[in-house]
DRENDOSE-68206 format. One record per residue: x, y negated, z of N, C-alpha, C, O in turn. Coordinates in nm, 2 decimals, padded with zeros to 4 digits. Layout:
// residues N
X/Y/Z/X/Y/Z/X/Y/Z/X/Y/Z
...
This chain:
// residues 62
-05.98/-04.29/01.10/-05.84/-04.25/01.07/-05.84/-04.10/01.07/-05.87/-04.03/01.17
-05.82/-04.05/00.96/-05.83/-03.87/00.95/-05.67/-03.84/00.98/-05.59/-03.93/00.95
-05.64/-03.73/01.03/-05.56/-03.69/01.09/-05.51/-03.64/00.97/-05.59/-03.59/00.89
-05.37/-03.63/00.95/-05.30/-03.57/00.79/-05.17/-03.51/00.87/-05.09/-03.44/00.81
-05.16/-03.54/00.98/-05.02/-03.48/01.02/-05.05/-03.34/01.10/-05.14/-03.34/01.18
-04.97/-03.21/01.07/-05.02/-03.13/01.12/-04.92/-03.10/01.26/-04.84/-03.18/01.30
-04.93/-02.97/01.33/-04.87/-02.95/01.44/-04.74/-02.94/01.43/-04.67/-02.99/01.52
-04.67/-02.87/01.33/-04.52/-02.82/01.32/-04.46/-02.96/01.29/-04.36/-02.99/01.35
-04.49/-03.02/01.21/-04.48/-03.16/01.13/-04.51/-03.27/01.26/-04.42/-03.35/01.27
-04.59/-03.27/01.33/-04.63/-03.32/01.47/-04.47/-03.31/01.60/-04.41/-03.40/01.66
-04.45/-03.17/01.58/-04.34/-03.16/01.71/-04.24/-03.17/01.66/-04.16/-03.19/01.74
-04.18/-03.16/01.51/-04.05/-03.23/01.46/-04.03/-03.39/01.48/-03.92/-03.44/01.50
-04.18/-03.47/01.46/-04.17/-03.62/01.47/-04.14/-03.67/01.61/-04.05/-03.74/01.65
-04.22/-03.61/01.66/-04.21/-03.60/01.84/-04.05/-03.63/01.89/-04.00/-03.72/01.95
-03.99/-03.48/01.83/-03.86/-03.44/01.90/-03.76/-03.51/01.80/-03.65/-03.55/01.83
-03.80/-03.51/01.68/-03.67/-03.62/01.60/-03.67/-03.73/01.63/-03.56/-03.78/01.62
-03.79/-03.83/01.67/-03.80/-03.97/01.72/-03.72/-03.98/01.84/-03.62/-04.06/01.85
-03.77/-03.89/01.95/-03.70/-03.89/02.08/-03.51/-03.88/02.06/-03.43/-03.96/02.11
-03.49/-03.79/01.98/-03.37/-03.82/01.95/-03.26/-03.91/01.90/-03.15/-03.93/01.95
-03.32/-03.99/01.79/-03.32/-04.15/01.75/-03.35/-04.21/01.90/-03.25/-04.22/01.97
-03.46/-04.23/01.93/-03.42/-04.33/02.03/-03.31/-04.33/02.13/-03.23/-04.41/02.17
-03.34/-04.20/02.15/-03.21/-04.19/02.26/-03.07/-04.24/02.22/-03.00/-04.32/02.29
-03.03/-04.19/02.10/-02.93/-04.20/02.02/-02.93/-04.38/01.99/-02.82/-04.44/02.01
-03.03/-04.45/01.95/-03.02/-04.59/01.98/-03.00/-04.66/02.10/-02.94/-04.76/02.10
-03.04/-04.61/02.22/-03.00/-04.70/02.32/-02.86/-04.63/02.36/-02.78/-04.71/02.42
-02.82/-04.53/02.34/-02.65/-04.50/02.36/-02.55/-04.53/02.32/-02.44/-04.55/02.38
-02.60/-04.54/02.16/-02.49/-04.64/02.11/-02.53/-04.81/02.05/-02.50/-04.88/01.95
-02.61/-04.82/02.17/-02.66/-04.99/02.15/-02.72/-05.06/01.99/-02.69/-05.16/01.92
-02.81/-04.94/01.98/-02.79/-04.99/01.80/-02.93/-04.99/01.83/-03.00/-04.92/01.92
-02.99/-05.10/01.69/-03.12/-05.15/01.70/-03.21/-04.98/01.58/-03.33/-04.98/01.55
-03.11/-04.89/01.54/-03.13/-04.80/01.46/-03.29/-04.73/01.55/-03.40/-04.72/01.50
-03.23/-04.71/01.69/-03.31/-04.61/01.79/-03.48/-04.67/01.70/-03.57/-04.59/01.67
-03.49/-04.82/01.67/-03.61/-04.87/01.67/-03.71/-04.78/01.56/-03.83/-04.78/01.55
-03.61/-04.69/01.47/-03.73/-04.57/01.38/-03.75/-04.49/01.43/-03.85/-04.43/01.39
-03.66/-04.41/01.60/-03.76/-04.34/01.62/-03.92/-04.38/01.69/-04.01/-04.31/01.73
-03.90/-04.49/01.69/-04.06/-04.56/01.78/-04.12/-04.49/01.70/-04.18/-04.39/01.74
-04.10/-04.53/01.55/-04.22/-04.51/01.41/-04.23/-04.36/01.42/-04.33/-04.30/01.45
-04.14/-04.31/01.39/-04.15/-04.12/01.40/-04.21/-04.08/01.52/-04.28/-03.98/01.49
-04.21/-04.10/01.65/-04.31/-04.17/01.77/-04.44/-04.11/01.75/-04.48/-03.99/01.75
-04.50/-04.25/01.71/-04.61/-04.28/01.69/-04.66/-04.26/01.56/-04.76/-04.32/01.51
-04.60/-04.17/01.50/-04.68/-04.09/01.37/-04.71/-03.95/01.40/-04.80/-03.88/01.35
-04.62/-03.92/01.51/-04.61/-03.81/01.57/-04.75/-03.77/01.68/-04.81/-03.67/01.69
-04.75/-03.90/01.77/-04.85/-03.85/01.87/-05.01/-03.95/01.83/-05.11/-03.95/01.90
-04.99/-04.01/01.71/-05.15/-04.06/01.65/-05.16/-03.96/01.53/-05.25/-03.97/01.44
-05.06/-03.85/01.52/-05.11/-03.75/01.43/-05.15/-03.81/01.24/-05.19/-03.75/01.14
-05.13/-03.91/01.25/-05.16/-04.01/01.11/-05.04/-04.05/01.07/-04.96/-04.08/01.16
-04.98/-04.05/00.93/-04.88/-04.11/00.89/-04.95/-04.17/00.75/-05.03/-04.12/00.67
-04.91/-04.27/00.76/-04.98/-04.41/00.64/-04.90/-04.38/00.48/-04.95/-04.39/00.37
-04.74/-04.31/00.52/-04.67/-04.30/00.42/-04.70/-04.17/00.33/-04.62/-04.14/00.24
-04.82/-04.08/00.36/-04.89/-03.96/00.33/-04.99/-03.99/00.25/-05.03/-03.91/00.16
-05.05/-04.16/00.26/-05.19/-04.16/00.21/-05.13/-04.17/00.05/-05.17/-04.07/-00.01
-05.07/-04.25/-00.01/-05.02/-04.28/-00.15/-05.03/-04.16/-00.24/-05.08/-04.14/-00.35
-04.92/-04.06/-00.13/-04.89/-03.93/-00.25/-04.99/-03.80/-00.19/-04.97/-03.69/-00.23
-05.11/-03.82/-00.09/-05.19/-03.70/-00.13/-05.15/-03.61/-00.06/-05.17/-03.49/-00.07
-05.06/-03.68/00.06/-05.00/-03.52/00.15/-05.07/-03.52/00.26/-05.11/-03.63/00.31
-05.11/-03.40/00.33/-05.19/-03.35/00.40/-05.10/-03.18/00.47/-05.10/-03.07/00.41
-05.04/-03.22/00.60/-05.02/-03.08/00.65/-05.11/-03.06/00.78/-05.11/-03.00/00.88
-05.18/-03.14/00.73/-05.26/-03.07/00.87/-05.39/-02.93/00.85/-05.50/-02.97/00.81
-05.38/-02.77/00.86/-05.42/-02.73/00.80/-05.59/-02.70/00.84/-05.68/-02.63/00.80
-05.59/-02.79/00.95/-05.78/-02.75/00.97/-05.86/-02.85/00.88/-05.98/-02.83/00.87
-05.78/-02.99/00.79/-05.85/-03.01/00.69/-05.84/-02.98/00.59/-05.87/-03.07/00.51
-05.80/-02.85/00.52/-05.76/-02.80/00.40/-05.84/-02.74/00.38/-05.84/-02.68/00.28
């Protein structure tokens, strides 16, 4: 698995997921469950929805 997600792109997923989630369990909504995915795209550095269209921010493979 090559890494396509870069660092800036990395701590927005991070800190926008955590927000979703939070925001899901506060107001009891099953919503929180996208930040898992923004999560874990975040801290495995890989997003699957990158491979189709060729995107790559991660800049030490450029």
């Amino acid at each position: 698995m090559k890494c396509n997600v870069g660092n800036t792109d990395r701590l927005l997923r991070v800190i926008g997921g955590l927000i979703v989630v939070i925001a899901g369990i506060i107001f009891d909504n099953w919503f929180g469950l996208l930040g898992v995915v923004l999560l874990a795209t975040g801290l495995f550095k890989w997003c699957p929805l990158y491979l189709p269209f060729g995107i790559n921010t991660n800049k030490k493979d450029q």
